[in-house]
N, C-alpha and C positions, 0 to 999 in steps of 0.2 A: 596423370589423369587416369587414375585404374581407381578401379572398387573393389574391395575386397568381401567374400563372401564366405561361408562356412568351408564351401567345397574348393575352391580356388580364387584366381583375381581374374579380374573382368578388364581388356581394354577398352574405354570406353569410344576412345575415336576409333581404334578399328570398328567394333560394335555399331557405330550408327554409319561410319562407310556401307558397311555390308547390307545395313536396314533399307539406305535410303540408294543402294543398287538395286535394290528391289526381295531381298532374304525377307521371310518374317522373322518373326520374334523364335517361336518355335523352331526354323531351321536354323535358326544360328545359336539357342540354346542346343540345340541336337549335337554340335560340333564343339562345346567348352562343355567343362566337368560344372556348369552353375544351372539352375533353374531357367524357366523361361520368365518366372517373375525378377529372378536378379535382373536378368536380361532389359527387363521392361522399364526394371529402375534404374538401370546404367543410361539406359538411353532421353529417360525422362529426366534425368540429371544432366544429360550433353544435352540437351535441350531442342531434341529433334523433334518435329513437326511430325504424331501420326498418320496413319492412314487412315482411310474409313473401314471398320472392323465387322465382317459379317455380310448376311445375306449377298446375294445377287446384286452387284450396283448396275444401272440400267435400265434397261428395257428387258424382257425373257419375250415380250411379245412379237412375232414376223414383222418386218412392214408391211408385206401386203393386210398380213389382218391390223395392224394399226391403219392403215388406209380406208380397209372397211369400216371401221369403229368410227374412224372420224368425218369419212363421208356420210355414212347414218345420221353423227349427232351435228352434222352441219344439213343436214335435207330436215332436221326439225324432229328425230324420231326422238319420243320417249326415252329417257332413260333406262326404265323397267324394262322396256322392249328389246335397248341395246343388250342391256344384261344377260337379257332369257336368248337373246340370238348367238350373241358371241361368246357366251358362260365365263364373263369378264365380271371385275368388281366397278360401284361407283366410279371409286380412287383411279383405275385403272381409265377411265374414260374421261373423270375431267384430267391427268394430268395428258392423257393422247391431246388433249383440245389446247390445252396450255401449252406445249409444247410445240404447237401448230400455228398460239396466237390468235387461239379464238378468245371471246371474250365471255366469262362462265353466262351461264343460263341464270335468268333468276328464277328463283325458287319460286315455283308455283305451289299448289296444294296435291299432296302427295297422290296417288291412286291408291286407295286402300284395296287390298286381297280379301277375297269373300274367301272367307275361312269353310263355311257349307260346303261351297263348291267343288274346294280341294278335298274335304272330305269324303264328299256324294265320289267324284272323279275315282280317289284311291277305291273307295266300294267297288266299285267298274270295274277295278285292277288297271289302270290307267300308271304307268312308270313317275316316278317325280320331274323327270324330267320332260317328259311331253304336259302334266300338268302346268310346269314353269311356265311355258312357252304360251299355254293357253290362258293361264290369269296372269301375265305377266309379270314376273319375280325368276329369282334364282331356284334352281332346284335345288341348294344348301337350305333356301325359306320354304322350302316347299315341303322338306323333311322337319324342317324345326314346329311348323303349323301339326304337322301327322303327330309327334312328339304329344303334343297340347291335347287335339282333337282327340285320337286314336292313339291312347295310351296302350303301353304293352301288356296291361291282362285283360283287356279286349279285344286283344289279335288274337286269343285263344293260347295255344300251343307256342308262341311268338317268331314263328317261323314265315308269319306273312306282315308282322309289324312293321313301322315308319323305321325302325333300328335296321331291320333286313334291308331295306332298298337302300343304305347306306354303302 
């Protein structure tokens, strides 16, 4: 039960011993003279069960601010409003509620953002993120509106542009 490869042989039950003790792919290519792609096809030939590959599995968010998030969107707050308080995403709010067992909200008719207003505010020099708060959206929309509105050869010099508060 080996593979053989340009650089050397690959045991494959050792190889997926080691995988499913917990090694990835890379630390145990690191330790044979073969790639980490040989690696991956020895193991997809022994016919091990991957893992899930990349980002963050879980939560990155406290529970106390999961507690906040979800006591908000069970007292009935907006979603927009959740977002501009807790600088969370959608996604990040229905799965807190999902995961709690609430049952999703139905979709109502969205709050549309008064584009003027974000405008008039940045004139002020108002921060993107105190406008967020106030027309209720993310401060990521509240840069991407400046973007539209107050393009960058209208900041002048573009040293006060919707790019700068980035």
């Amino acid at each position: 039960m080996s593979t053989t490869t340009k650089r050397g042989r690959i045991n494959r039950a050792e190889v997926a011993r080691r995988y499913e003790a917990g090694e990835s792919i890379r630390q145990i290519s690191d330790t044979l003279p073969v790639s980490h792609a040989a690696v991956y096809r020895a193991l997809r030939k022994a016919g091990v069960t991957f893992r899930p590959v990349g980002g963050v599995t879980g939560s990155r968010s406290p529970e106390e601010r999961r507690a906040a998030i979800l006591a908000a969107y069970r007292d009935g707050m907006h979603i927009e409003e959740i977002i501009a308080t807790y600088r969370t995403s959608d996604d990040t709010i229905k799965a807190i509620a999902q995961e709690a067992g609430e049952p999703p909200r139905r979709r109502g008719q969205r709050r549309r953002v008064d584009w003027e207003q974000v405008g008039r505010l940045w004139d002020e020099e108002w921060p993107p993120e105190a406008i967020a708060l106030l027309v209720g959206c993310s401060a990521q929309q509240v840069r991407r509106i400046l973007r539209e509105v107050r393009p960058a050869e209208d900041a002048g010099d573009g040293a006060g542009g919707p790019a700068a508060a980035e």
